[in-house]
C-alpha positions in Angstrom: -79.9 79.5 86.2 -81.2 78.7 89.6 -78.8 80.3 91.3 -79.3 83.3 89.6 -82.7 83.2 90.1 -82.2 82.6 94.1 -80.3 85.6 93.9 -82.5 87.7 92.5 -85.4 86.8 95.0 -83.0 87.1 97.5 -81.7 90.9 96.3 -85.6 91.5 95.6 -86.8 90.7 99.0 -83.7 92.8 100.3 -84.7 95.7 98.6 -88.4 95.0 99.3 -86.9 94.8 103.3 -84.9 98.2 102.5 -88.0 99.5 101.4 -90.3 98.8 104.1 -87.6 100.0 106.6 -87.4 103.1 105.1 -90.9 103.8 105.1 -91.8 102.7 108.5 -88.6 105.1 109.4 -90.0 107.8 107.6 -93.5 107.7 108.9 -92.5 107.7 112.0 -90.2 110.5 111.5 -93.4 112.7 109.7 -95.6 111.5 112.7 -92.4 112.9 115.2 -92.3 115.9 113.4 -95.9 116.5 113.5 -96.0 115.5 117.1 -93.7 118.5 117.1 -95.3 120.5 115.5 -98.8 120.0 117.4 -96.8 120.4 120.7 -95.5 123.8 119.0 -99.2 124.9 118.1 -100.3 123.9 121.6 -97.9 126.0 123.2 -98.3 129.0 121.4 -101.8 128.5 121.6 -101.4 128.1 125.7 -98.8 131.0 125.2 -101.4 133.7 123.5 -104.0 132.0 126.4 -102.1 133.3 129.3 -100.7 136.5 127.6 -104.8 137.7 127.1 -105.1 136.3 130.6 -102.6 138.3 131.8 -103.9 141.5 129.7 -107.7 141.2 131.3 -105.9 140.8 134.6 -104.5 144.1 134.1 -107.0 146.2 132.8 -109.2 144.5 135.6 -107.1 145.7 138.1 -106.9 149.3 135.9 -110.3 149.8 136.0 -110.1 148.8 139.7 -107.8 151.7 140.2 -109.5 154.0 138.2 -112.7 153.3 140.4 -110.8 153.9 143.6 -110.0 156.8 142.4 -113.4 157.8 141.0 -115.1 157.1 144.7 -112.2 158.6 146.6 -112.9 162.1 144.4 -116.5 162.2 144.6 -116.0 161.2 148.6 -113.8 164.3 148.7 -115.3 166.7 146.7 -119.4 166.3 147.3 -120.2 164.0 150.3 -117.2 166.1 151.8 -118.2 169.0 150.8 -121.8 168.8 152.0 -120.4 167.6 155.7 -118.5 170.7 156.0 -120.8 172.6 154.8 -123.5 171.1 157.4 -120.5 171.5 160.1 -121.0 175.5 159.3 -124.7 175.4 159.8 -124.5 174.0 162.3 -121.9 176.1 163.7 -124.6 179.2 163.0 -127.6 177.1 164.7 -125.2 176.5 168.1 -124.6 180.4 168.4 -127.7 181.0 168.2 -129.1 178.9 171.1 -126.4 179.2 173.6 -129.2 180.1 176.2 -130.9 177.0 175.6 -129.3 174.0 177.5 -130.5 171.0 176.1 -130.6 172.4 172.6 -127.0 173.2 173.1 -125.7 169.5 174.2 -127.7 168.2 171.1 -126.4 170.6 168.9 -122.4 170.0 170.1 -123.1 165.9 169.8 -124.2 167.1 166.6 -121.6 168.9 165.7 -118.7 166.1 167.0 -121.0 163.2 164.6 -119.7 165.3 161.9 -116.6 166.2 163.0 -115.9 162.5 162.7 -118.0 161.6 159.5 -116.0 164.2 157.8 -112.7 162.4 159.5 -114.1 159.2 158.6 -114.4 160.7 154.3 -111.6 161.7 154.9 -109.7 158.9 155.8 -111.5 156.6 153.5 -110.6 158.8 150.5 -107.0 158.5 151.5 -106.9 155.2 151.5 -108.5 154.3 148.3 -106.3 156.6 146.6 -102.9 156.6 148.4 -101.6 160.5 147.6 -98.4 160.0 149.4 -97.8 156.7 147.6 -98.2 159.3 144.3 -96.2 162.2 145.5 -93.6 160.7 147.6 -92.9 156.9 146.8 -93.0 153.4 147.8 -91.0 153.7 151.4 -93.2 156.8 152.4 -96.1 155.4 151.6 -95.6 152.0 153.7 -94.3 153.9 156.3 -97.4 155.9 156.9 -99.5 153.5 156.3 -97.8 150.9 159.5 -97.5 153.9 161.2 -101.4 154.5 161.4 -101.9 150.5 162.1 -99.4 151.0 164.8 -101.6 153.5 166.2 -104.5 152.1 166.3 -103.6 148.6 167.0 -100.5 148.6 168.7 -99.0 146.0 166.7 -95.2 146.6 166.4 -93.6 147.2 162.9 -90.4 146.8 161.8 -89.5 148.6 157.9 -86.1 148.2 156.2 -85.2 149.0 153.0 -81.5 148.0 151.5 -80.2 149.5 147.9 -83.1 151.4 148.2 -83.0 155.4 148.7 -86.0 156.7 150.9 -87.2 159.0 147.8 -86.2 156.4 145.2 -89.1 155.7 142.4 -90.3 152.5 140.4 -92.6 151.8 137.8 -96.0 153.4 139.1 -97.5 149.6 138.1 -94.8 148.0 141.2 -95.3 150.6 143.5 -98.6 150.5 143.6 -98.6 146.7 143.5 -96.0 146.2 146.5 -98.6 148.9 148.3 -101.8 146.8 148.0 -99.8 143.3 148.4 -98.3 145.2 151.8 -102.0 146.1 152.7 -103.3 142.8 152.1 -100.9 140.9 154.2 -101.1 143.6 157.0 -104.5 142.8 157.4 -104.5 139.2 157.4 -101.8 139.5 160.1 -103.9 141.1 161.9 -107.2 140.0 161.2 -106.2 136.2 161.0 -102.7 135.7 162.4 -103.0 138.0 165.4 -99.6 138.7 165.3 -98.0 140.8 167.9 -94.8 142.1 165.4 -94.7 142.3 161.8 -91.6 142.7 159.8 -91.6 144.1 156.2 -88.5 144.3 154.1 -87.6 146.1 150.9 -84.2 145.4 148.6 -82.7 145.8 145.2 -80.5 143.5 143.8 -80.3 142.1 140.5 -82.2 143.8 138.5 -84.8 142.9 140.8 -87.0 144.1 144.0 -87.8 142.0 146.6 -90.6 142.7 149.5 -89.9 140.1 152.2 -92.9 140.7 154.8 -92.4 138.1 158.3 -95.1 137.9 161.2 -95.4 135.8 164.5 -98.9 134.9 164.3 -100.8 132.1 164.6 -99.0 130.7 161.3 -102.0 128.4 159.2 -101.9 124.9 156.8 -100.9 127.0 153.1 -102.8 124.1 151.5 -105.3 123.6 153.4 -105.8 128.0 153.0 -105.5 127.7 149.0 -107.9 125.4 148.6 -110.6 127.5 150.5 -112.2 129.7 148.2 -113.2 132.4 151.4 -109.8 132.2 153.3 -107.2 131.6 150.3 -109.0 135.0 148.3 -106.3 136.6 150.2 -103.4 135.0 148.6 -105.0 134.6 145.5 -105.1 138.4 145.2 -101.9 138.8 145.6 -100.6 136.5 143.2 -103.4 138.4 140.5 -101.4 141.1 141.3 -98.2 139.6 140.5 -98.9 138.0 137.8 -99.7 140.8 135.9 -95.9 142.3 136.2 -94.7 138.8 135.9 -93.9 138.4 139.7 -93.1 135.8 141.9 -94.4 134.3 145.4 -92.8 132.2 148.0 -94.9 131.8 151.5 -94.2 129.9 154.2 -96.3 129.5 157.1 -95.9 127.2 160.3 -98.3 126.7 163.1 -97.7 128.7 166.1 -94.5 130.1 164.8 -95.7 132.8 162.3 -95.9 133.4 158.8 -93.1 134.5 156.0 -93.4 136.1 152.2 -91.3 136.6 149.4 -92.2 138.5 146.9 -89.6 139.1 143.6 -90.4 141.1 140.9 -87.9 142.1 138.2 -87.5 145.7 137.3 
């Protein structure tokens, strides 16, 4: 009788063990599967963050675009319009005093201050909207636009392009992101770096383009740059840029020997 009765504490306080085993295994499998779960939440919640992120990027950088545009038209077509029509008068007024000396100098400076305001709109138009970038493509419009730097800095370029054809097109989105990323480094080599020779590479491969762009400037501390909000709004442009066509950045920079940047973007 007291042997059963051991044995039933004994099978009781087994099952009682069981039982408390199990439940300690199964809330910490609920609070595993809720951890999972809240993790799951958290990334989709993090997931639709950058994704709206990303959107208001863009259409920033839209209504950017269209704004360039906007200026670059009413450039051309009024303030434009109004110089060369002011060049005319003026013109009219300068053939009618040709037997007045002085008048005549003042009226031909005259005359060459609009010549070159009008150059000036014009140029500044061109530039805010790229039309060659438009009509022609990516490798025309890099081309000119190194080609006028050359000119009037006379920094030397170097432009490649491999599995590319000279009058091949992209997505109007990379083109004209490679173009202002191309224009931004340009003129931190210049402005910053002082670099003698830049170097600016374009290839496909992979279902992927990829803009290498190399200078021997000055070369600056990357970290030291990223954390300054005035000289890292450079690179953080860029990488706005990219970001919205879910591109990639790799720069490396090393004092006294230069400055190089990869950029990858898929296609």
């Amino acid at each position: 009788m007291v042997e059963n009765q051991y044995t039933l504490i004994i099978i009781g306080t087994c099952l009682l063990l069981l039982m408390g085993v199990v439940l300690i295994v199964f809330v910490a499998y609920y609070q595993q599967k809720q951890l999972r779960r809240d993790l799951q939440q958290q990334k989709q919640i993090q997931e639709l963050k950058d994704e709206m992120q990303r959107q208001l990027l863009e259409s920033a950088l839209e209504v950017q675009e269209v704004e360039r545009v906007r200026i670059a038209k009413d450039l051309h077509d009024e303030v434009g319009a109004m110089l060369s029509a002011t060049k005319m008068s003026f013109n009219q007024l300068l053939r009618k005093i040709d037997n007045t000396s002085d008048l005549t100098t003042l009226g031909k400076q005259t005359k060459e201050l609009l010549d070159e305001s009008i150059g000036h709109v014009r140029r500044i138009s061109k530039e805010l909207v790229p039309s060659t970038l438009e009509e022609f493509g990516l490798m025309w419009a890099i081309d000119e636009f190194i080609q006028k730097i050359h000119l009037a800095s006379g920094v030397l370029f170097v432009f490649s392009h491999e599995g590319i054809e000279a009058n091949q097109r992209f997505d109007k989105r990379i083109e004209l992101t490679i173009y202002r990323i191309a224009q931004e480094l340009v003129n931190n080599a210049l402005k910053h770096a002082e670099a003698e020779q830049i170097t600016l590479k374009l290839a496909s491969e992979q279902k992927k383009i990829i803009f290498t762009f190399t200078d021997n400037g000055r070369g600056f501390d990357l970290e030291k740059v990223r954390k300054d909000p005035k000289s890292g709004l450079g690179i953080r442009n860029v990488e706005s840029r990219l970001s919205v066509i879910n591109g990639k950045l790799d720069m490396k920079s090393v004092i006294g020997q230069g400055t190089t940047t990869v950029v990858e973007i898929p296609l």
